[in-house]
Structures are given as C-alpha cells and as structure tokens.
C-alpha positions in Angstrom: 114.8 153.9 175.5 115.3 157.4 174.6 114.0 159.2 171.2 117.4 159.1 169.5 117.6 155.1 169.3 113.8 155.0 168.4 114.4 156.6 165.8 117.4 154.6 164.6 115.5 151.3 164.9 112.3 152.9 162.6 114.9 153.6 160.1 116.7 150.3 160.1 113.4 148.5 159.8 112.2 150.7 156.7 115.4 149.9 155.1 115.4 146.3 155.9 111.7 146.5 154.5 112.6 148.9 151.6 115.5 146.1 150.4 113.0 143.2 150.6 110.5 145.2 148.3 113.5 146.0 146.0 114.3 142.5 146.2 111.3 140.3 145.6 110.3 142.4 142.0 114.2 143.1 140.6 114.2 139.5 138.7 114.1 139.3 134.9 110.6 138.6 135.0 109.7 140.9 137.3 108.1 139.0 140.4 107.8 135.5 138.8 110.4 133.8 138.8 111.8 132.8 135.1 111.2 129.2 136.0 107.3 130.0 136.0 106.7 132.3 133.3 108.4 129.2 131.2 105.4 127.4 131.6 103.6 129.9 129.9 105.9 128.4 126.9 104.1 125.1 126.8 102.2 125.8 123.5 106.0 126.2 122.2 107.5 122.6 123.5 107.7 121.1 120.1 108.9 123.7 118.2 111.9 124.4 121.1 113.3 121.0 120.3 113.0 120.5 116.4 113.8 123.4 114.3 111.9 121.9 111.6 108.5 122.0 114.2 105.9 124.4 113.0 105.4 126.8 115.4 102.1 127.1 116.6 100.0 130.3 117.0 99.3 130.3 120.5 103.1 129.8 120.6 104.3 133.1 118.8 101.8 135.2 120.4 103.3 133.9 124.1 106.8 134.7 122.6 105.8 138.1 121.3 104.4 139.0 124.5 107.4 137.7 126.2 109.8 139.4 123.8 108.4 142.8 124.9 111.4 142.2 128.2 113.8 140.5 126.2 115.9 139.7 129.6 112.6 137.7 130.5 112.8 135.8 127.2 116.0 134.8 127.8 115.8 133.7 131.2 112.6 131.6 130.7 114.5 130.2 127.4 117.2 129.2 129.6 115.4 128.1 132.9 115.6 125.1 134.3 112.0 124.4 133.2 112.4 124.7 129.9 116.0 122.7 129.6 114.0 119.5 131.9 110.8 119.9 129.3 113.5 118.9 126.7 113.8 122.5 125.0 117.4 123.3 123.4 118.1 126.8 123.9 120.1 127.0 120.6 116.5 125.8 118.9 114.4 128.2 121.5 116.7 131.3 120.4 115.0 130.6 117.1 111.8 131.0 117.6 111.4 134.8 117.5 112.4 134.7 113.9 110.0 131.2 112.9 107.2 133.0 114.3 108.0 136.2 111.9 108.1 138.7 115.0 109.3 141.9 113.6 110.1 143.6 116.9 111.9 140.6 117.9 114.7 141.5 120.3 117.5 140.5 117.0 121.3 140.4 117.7 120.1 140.0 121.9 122.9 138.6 123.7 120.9 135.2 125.3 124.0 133.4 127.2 126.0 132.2 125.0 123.6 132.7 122.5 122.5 135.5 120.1 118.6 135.7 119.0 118.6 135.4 115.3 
C-alpha cells in the first residue's frame, strides 16, 4: 500500500472517530440521555401530577440545578420516564415557578408547552 492511501485511511478513521465523539455528548443533557437525568426528578413525582402538591425541597433544588440547561429540563420533563412515572408535562412545566426559582428559564418554549 503506498503512502497516499495510508494516509487517506488515518483520516477517514479520525473522522469516523471525531463524529462518534461529537455524537455521544450533543444530547440535551449532554451525555445522559434525558431519560436518565429524569430520574434525578423523583423527589418531584407528586408535585408533576397535582398542581395543588407541595413541592418539596429536595425537589426545587433538582429543578434549579436542572434549569441551569433549560433544553435538559425540557427534555427530562418530557421523557418517556417521566410521562410512565405518571407526570403531566402541562403540571411539570409548572414547577419552576411553585418552587419560586427566579432564574427560571420563563416564556421557554417546552413542546407545545411554555414554562410559566
């Protein structure tokens, strides 16, 4: 094999590994997938479902954290995960707010739902 078509093989395997690094952090969430940084929403199961829940502590303090990446927040509020755990997003999108958050991401477009 001559020099030339070495070459062109090294640089079609860094791309091919350049695109797969590129690919496994460009989610919402960054390398977890939505789906498992919902879980971290446990604490806020009740209050996702009834908007007349208090929202616990631990709860606010997870979505604060989470509302720092506010596509995150809307993925996670609109996983899969949280929908089977029996969260309604248009209850979820409320949170931010019940919890007080001033930096709350308000007027974020969340699906077909705005964050309050």
């Amino acid at each position: 094999m001559n020099i030339h078509a070495l070459s062109r093989i090294l640089v079609l395997v860094l791309c091919i590994y350049s695109l797969k690094t590129i690919v496994d952090g460009a989610g919402e969430c960054g390398r977890n997938p939505p789906d498992r940084e919902a879980i971290k929403l446990a604490p806020c199961a009740m209050a996702a479902q009834d908007k007349s829940a208090k929202v616990s502590s631990t709860c606010c303090v997870r979505v604060r954290e989470m509302g720092k990446n506010p596509k995150c927040l809307c993925a996670v509020m609109l996983s899969s995960t949280a929908r089977s755990s029996g969260a309604k997003p248009e209850i979820s999108m409320t949170i931010p707010k019940r919890c007080n958050i001033a930096t709350r991401p308000i007027g974020y477009k969340c699906g077909a739902y705005t964050l309050p």
